[in-house]
C-alpha positions, 0 to 999 in steps of 0.5 A: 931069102927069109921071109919075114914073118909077124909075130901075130900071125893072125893081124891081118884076120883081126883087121878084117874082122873088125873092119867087118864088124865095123861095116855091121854096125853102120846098118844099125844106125839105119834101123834106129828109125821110126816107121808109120803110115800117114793120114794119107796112107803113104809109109814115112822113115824118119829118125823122128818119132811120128807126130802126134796125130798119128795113132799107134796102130799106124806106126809100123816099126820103132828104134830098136826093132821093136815094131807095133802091134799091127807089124808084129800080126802081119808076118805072123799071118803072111808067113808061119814059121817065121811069126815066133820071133815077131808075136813075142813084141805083141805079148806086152803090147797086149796087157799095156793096151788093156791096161788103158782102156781099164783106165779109160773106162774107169775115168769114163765111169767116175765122170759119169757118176759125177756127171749124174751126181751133178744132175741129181743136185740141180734136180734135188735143189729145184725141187726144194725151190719149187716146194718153197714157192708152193708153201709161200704161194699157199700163205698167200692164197690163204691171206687173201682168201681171209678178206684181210686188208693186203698193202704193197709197196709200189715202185716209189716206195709208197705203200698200196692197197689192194682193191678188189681188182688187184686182189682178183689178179693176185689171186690168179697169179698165186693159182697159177704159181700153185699149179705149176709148183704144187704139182 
């Protein structure tokens, strides 16, 4: 008898080569996966990103297989021969975090000037209230240092004068005001 051959010769190899490729591929879902340490020091997989409060040090590999910083060191230290293909993830790594922190830094420079341009404000308006009280305080010495009659309003509205023990008090109050402000 004839045995029956296919056209294709090669059918069967085709089938299995893609069935193999197939089979490779369904890993690949697997390592779309986010791994990191949490705040308790266990290592966590997940198909999620992490949560916020974990930092970037802690994440050990993202989707795609590009692992952090901190995974990228360890088998470069642990094995050398092998660290060529794991430091080059670590190269853009590096200008990304510097690139922050001279943000950072400027951010913290720029509210530090405003925070001392904010002081230098209240200083420089409390020094203009104090030289006003000063000066007013110097008028009033000199107004009752003159013997002048000094007349007050009281809280009724009625209009006072100054005896010479109320002129004395005032007298002393305006000192007061001058040593504190005049200064």
């Amino acid at each position: 008898m004839l045995k029956k051959t296919s056209p294709h010769p090669y059918r069967h190899a085709a089938r299995a080569t893609l069935a193999l490729a197939f089979a490779l591929t369904l890993p690949a879902v697997a390592w779309a996966q986010w791994g990191w340490v949490d705040n308790s020091g266990r290592k966590v997989f997940s198909d999620t990103a992490p949560p916020a409060s974990i930092p970037d040090k802690n994440i050990i590999k993202r989707p795609g297989n590009s692992a952090s910083p901190m995974a990228a060191t360890a088998p470069a230290e642990a094995a050398p021969t092998g660290g060529t293909t794991a430091a080059a993830p670590a190269a853009p790594a590096t200008p990304k975090v510097a690139e922050k922190d001279a943000e950072l830094e400027a951010r913290k420079k720029q509210a530090e000037a405003a925070e001392e341009a904010k002081r230098k404000a209240e200083e420089q308006r409390i020094a203009r209230a104090r030289a006003e009280n000063c000066e007013r305080a110097r008028k009033s010495k000199g107004a009752l240092e003159s013997g002048m009659r000094i007349v007050t309003t009281n809280a009724k509205g009625e209009r006072e004068v100054l005896d010479d023990k109320a002129r004395a008090a005032e007298m002393q109050r305006i000192e007061s005001a001058i040593r504190s402000d005049c200064s």
